[in-house]
C-alpha positions in Angstrom: 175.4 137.1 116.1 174.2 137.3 112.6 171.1 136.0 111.2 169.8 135.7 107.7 166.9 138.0 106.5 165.1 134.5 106.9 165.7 134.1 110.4 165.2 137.8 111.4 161.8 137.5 109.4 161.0 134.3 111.2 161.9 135.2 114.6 159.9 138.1 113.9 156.8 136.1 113.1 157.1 134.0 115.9 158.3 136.6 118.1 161.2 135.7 119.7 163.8 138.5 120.3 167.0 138.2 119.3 168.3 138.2 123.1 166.1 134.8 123.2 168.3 133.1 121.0 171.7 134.2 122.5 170.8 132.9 126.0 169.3 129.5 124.6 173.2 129.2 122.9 174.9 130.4 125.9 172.8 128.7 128.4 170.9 125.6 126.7 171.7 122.3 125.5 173.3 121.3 122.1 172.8 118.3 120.3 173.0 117.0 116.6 170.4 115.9 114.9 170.9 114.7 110.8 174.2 117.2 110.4 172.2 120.4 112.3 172.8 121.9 115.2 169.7 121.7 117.7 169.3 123.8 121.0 167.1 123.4 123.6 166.5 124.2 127.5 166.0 121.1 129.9 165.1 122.3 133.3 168.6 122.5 134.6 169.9 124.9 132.0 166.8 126.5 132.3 166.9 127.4 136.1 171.1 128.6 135.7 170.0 130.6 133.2 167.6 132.2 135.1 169.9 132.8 137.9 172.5 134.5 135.5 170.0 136.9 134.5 169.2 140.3 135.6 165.7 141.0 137.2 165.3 143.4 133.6 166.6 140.9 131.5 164.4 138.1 133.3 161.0 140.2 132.5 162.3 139.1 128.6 162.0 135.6 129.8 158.7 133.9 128.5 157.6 130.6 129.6 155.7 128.9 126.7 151.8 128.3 127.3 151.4 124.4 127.4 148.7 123.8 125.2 146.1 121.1 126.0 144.2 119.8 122.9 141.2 117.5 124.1 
C-alpha cells in the first residue's frame, strides 16, 4: 500500500500503524460518502477480524477510549 508523505505524517500524529489501516480495508466496511471512499468497523467486521488475527498481531489491536464529556 502506498501513502502520501501526508498520510504517513498524519498517521504518524495520530498514531496509527500502517498494519491498522490494511486490516480496516481488508476487514472493515466500505461506503461512499460525497465521491470518497470511507472505511469503518461495525461490530461484525470487527469481531472476524479479530478472529483472523494472530495472538502478536492482535496485541497491535487498540480499542479506542470512549470519551465521556459531562
Amino acid at each position: 500500500m502506498e501513502l502520501s508523505a501526508h498520510a504517513v505524517q498524519r498517521c504518524s500524529q495520530r498514531g496509527i500503524r500502517i498494519q491498522q489501516i490494511e486490516w480496516l480495508i481488508v476487514f472493515g466496511c466500505l461506503t461512499w460518502n460525497r465521491g470518497a471512499r470511507v472505511y469503518f468497523f461495525d461490530r461484525a467486521h470487527f469481531r472476524q477480524m479479530l478472529l483472523g488475527l494472530t495472538a502478536t498481531e492482535r496485541h497491535l489491536v487498540r480499542r479506542p477510549e470512549i470519551a465521556t464529556w459531562w
